[in-house]
C-alpha positions as CSV (number, residue, x, y, z in Angstrom):
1,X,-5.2,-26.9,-6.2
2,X,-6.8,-28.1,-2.9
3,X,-6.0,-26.4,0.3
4,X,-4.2,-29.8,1.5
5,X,-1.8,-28.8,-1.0
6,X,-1.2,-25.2,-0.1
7,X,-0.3,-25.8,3.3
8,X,2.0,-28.3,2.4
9,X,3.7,-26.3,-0.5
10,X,4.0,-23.4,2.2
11,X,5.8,-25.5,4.6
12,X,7.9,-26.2,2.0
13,X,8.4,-22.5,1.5
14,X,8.9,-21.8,5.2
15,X,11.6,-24.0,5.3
16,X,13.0,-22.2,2.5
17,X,12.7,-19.1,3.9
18,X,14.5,-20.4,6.8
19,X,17.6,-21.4,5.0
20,X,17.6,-18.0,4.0
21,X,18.0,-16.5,7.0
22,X,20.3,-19.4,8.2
23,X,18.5,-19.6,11.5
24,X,15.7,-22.9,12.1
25,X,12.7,-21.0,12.4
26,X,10.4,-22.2,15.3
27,X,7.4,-21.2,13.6
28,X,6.1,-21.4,10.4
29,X,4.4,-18.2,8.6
30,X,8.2,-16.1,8.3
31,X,8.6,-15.5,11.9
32,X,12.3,-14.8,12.6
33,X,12.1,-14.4,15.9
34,X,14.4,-17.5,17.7
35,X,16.0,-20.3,16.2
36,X,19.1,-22.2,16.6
37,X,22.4,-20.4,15.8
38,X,24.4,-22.0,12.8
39,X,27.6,-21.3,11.3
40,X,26.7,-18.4,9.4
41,X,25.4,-16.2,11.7
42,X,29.0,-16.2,13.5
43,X,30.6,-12.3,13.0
44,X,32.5,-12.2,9.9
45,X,34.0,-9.4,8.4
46,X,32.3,-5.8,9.1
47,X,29.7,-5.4,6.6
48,X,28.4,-2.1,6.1
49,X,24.8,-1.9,3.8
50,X,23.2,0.9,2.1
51,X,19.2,0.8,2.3
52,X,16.7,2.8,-0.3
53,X,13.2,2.1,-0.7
54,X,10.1,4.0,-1.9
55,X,8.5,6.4,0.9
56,X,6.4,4.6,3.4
57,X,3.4,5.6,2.6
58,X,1.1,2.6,3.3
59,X,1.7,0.1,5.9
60,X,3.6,-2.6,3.8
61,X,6.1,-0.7,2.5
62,X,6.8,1.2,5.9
63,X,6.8,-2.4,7.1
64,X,10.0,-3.1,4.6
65,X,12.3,-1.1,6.0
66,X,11.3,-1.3,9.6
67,X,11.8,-5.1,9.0
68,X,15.5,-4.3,7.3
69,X,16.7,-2.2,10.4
70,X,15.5,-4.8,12.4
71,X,17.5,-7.5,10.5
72,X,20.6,-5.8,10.4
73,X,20.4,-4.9,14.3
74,X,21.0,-8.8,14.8
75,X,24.3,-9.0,13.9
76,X,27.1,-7.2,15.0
77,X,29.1,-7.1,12.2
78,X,26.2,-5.4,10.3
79,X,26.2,-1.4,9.5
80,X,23.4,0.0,8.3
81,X,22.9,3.0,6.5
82,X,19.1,3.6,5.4
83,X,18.2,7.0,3.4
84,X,14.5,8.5,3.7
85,X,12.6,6.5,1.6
86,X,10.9,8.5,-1.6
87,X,8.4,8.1,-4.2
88,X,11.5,10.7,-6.7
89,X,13.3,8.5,-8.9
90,X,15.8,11.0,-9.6
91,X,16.1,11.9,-5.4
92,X,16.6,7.9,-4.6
93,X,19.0,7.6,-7.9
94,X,21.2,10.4,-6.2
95,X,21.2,8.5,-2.8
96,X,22.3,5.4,-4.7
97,X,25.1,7.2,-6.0
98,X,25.9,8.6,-2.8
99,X,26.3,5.1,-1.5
100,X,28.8,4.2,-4.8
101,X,30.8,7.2,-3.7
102,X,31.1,6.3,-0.6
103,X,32.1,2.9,-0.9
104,X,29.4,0.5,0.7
105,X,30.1,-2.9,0.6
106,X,26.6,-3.7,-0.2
107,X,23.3,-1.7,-1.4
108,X,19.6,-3.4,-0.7
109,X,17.2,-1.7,-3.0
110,X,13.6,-1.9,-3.8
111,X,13.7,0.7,-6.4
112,X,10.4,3.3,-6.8
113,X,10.8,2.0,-10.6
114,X,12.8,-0.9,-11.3
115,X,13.2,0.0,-15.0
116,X,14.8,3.8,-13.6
117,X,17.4,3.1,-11.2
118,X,18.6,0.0,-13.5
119,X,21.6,2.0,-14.3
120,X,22.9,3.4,-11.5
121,X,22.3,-0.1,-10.1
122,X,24.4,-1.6,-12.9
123,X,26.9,1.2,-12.2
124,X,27.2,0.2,-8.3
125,X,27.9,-3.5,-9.1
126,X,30.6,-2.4,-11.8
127,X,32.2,-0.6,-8.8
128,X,32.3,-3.6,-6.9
129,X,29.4,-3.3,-4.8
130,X,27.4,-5.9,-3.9
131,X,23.8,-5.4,-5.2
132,X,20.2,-6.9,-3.5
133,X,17.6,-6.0,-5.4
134,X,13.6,-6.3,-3.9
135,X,10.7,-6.9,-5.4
136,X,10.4,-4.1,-8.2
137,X,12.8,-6.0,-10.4
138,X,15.9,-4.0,-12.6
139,X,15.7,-4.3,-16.8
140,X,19.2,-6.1,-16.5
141,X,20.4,-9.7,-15.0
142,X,23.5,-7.5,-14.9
143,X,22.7,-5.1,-12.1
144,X,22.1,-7.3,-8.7
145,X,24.0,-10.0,-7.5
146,X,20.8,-11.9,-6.4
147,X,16.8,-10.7,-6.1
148,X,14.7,-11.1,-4.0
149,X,10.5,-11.4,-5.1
150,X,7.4,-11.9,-4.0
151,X,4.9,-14.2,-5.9
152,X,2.1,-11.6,-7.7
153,X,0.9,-14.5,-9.6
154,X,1.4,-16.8,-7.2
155,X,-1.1,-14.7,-5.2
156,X,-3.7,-14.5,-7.5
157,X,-3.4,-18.8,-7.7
158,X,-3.8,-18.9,-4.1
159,X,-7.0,-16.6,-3.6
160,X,-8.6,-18.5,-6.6
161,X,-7.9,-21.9,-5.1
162,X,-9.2,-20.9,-1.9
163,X,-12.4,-19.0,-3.4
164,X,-12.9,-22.4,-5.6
165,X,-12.7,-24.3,-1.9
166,X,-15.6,-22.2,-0.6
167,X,-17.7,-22.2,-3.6
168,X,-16.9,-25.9,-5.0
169,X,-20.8,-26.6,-4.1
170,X,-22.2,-23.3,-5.4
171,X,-21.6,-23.2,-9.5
172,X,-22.5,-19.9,-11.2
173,X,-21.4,-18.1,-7.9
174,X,-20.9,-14.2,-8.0
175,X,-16.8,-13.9,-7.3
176,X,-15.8,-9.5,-7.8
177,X,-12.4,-8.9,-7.6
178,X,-11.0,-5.0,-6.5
179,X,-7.4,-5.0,-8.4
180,X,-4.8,-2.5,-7.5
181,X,-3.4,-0.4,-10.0
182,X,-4.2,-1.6,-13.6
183,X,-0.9,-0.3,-15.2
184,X,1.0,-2.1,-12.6
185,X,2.5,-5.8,-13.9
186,X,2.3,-7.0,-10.5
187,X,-1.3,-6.2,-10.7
188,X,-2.0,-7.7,-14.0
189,X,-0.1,-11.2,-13.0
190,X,-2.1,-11.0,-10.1
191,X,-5.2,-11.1,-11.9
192,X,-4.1,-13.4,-14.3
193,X,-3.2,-16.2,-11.3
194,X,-6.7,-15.7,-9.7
195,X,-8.7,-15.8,-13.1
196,X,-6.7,-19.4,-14.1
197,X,-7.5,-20.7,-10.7
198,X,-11.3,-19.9,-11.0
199,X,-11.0,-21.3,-14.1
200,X,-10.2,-24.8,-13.0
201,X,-13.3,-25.0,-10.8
202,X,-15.8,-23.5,-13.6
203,X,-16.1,-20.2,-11.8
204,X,-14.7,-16.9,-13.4
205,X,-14.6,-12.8,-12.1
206,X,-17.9,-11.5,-12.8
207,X,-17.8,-8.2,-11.4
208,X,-14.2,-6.4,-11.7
209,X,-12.8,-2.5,-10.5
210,X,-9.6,-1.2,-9.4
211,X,-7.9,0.8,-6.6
212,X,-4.8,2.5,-6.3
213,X,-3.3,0.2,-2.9
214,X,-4.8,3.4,-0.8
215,X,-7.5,3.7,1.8
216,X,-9.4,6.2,-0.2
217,X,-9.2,4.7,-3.5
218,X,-10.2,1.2,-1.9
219,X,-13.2,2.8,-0.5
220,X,-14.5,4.2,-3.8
221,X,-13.6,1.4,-5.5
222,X,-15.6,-0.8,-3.6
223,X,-18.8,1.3,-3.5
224,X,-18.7,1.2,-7.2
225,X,-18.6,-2.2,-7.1
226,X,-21.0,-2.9,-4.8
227,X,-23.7,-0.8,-6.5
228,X,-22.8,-2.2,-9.9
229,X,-23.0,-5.9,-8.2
230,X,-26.5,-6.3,-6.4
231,X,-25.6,-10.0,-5.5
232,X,-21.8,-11.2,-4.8
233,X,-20.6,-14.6,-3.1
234,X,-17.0,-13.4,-2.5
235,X,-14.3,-10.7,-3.4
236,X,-11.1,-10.5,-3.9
237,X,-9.2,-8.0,-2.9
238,X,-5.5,-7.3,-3.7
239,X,-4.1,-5.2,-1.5
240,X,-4.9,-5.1,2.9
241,X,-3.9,-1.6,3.0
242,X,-6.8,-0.5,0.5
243,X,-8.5,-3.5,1.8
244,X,-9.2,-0.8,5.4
245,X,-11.0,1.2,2.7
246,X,-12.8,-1.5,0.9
247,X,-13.9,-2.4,4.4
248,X,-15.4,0.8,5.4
249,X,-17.2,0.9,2.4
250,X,-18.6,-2.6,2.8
251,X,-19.9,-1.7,6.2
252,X,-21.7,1.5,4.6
253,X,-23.5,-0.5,2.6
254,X,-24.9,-2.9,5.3
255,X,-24.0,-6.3,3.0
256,X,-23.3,-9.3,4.2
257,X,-23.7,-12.4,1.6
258,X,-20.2,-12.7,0.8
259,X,-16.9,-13.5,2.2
260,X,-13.5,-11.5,1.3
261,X,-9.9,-12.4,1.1
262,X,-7.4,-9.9,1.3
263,X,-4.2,-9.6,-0.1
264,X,-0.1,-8.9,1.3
265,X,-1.0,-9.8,5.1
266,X,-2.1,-7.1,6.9
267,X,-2.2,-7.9,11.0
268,X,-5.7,-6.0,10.9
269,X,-7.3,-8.8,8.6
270,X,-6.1,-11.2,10.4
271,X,-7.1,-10.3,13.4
272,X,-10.5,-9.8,11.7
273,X,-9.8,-13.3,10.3
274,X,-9.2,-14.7,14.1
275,X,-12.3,-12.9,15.5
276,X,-14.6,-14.0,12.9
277,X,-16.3,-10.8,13.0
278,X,-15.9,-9.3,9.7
279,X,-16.2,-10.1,5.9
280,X,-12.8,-11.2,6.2
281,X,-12.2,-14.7,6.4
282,X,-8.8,-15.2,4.3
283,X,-6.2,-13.0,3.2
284,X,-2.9,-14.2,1.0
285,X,0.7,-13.0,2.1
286,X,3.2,-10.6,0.2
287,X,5.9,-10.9,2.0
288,X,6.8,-8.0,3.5
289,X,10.1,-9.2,5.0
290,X,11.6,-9.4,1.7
291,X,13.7,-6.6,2.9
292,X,14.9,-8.6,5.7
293,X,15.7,-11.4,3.6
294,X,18.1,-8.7,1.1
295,X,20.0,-7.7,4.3
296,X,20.9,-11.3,5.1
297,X,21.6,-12.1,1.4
298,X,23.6,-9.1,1.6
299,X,25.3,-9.8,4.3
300,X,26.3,-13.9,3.0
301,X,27.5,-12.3,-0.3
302,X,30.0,-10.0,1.1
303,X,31.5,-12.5,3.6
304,X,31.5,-15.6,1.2
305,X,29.4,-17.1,2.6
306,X,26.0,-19.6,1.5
307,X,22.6,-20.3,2.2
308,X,23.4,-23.2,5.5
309,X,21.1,-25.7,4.6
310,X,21.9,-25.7,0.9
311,X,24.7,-27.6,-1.1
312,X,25.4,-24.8,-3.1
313,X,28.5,-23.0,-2.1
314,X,27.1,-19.2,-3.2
315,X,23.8,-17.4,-2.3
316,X,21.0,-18.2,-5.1
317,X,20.5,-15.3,-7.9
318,X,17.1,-15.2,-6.8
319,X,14.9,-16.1,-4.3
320,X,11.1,-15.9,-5.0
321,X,8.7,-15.8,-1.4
322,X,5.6,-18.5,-1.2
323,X,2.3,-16.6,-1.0
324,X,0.4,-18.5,0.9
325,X,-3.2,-18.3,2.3
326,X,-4.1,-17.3,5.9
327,X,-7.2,-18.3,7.5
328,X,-8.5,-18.3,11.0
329,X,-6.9,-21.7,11.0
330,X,-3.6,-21.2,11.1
331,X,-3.5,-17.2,11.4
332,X,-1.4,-17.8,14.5
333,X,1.4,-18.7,12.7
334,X,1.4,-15.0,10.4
335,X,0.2,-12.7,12.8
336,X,3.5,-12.2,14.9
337,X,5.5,-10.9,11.3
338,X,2.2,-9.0,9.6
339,X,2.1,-5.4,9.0
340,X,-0.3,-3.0,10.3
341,X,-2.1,-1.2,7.8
């Protein structure tokens, strides 16, 4: 898939991101900052949201609740109640339950394990209450009213592509890819993406090793790697946040004959992208407004209401995010909405 073609399938997916939030956009990349007001963001009917998500213990997923609260503190007719976020299945099934008892309208929940808190999910939405559930997705179509994902294979397509772009002229190039957690599905469909997208240009992963999405593990991860590896034309990593590891241990070793892309969006790779000063020189976004996008989804379900600039008269059952490729290009448009790692 040439480049050409990701930037116009992500414009595509901007404007679908804005009909999501109901408000024109003025910039592409996510940013929700101004816009036109539209029908739906008039006050409704008081809306008051639980919020649960894993602990923030790396940047994106601190990112997903800090973009939630900042959602919800647009509209007036919003009332949020977030819980601390935890890694204890059995502490954030209890706050879910707490929210069931005390009769939210709505719950937005990226559960710790989507498999796990299926139940009590199921059990909220039997009550009555309206259920958005983010990216870790529930074992039943039965437990959210609509869900909101990222694009883990999606991911891995638009790394490939964009390695493929670099490296069209160079067959039998060295491409290493640093995966996150092996066990995870997101990980393996990640993977699997960038491995069908080499595919299509002749190349394939030559060196391979996994992290654990944390600075530590990214470090060690890459050291292996690059003392396994003693020539590499570019790496792929999947995460930014163990990407700051992966970094450190790339300047340890003193190598630069390669170029990295990152993965999920991280405002420190891209300004390393926009300085052109690093190995950096792409990384691919995971959303991390998707729990932004629940609150509003929340919100439009309760009140009745649908997407604006759709025909359909209800709020989709899903909405899957673009993952598109940032460069120093067009890094202007993602920085203002990117995490910090």
């Amino acid at each position: 898939m040439p480049l050409k073609r990701i930037a116009v399938l992500a414009a595509l997916a901007l404007t679908l991101s804005a009909c999501t939030g109901n408000t024109p956009q003025n910039q592409g990349g996510g940013n929700q900052s101004g816009g036109v007001k539209v029908a739906n963001d008039e006050p409704g009917e008081k809306v008051v949201i639980g919020f649960s998500a894993p602990a923030a213990d790396h940047g994106w997923m601190a990112a997903i609740t800090n973009a939630a609260k900042t959602e919800a503190q647009k509209y007036s007719d919003v009332e949020l109640r977030v819980v601390e976020g935890t890694n204890d299945v059995n502490l954030q099934i209890s706050q879910v339950e707490t929210f069931i008892n005390d009769k939210v309208n709505a719950i937005v929940l990226l559960p710790f394990d989507g498999a796990a808190l299926t139940p009590v999910a199921l059990k909220a939405m039997k009550a009555g209450i309206t259920v958005i559930n983010v990216d870790r997705e529930f074992d039943s179509p039965f437990a959210a009213r609509s869900t909101v994902l990222g694009d883990n294979h999606g991911m891995g397509v638009s790394a490939g592509t964009y390695v493929c772009e670099r490296l069209k002229d160079k067959p039998g190039s060295v491409v290493a890819e640093i995966a996150g957690i092996d066990s995870l599905p997101l990980t393996q469909d990640r993977s699997r993406g960038f491995a069908e997208a080499l595919q299509g240009c002749g190349l394939k992963v030559s060196n391979r090793v996994a992290a654990e999405f944390t600075v530590e593990s990214g470090e060690r991860a890459a050291a292996n790697l690059l003392q396994a590896a003693p020539k590499i034309d570019a790496i792929w990593n999947h995460d930014d946040d163990q990407g700051v590891g992966v970094t450190a241990a790339i300047k340890n070793s003193g190598r630069n004959e390669f170029f990295m892309v990152g993965g999920a969006g991280s405002a420190n790779v891209m300004r390393e992208i926009k300085a052109d000063n690093g190995p950096h020189k792409a990384t691919v976004i995971y959303p991390s407004t998707q729990g932004a996008d629940g609150i509003r989804l929340a919100r439009l379900a309760v009140q009745n209401k649908s997407l604006g600039d759709l025909v359909e008269v209800e709020v989709p059952r899903q909405v899957q995010l673009y993952a598109p490729v940032v460069t120093k290009e067009n890094v202007d448009r993602y920085l203002p909405t990117a995490f910090e790692s």
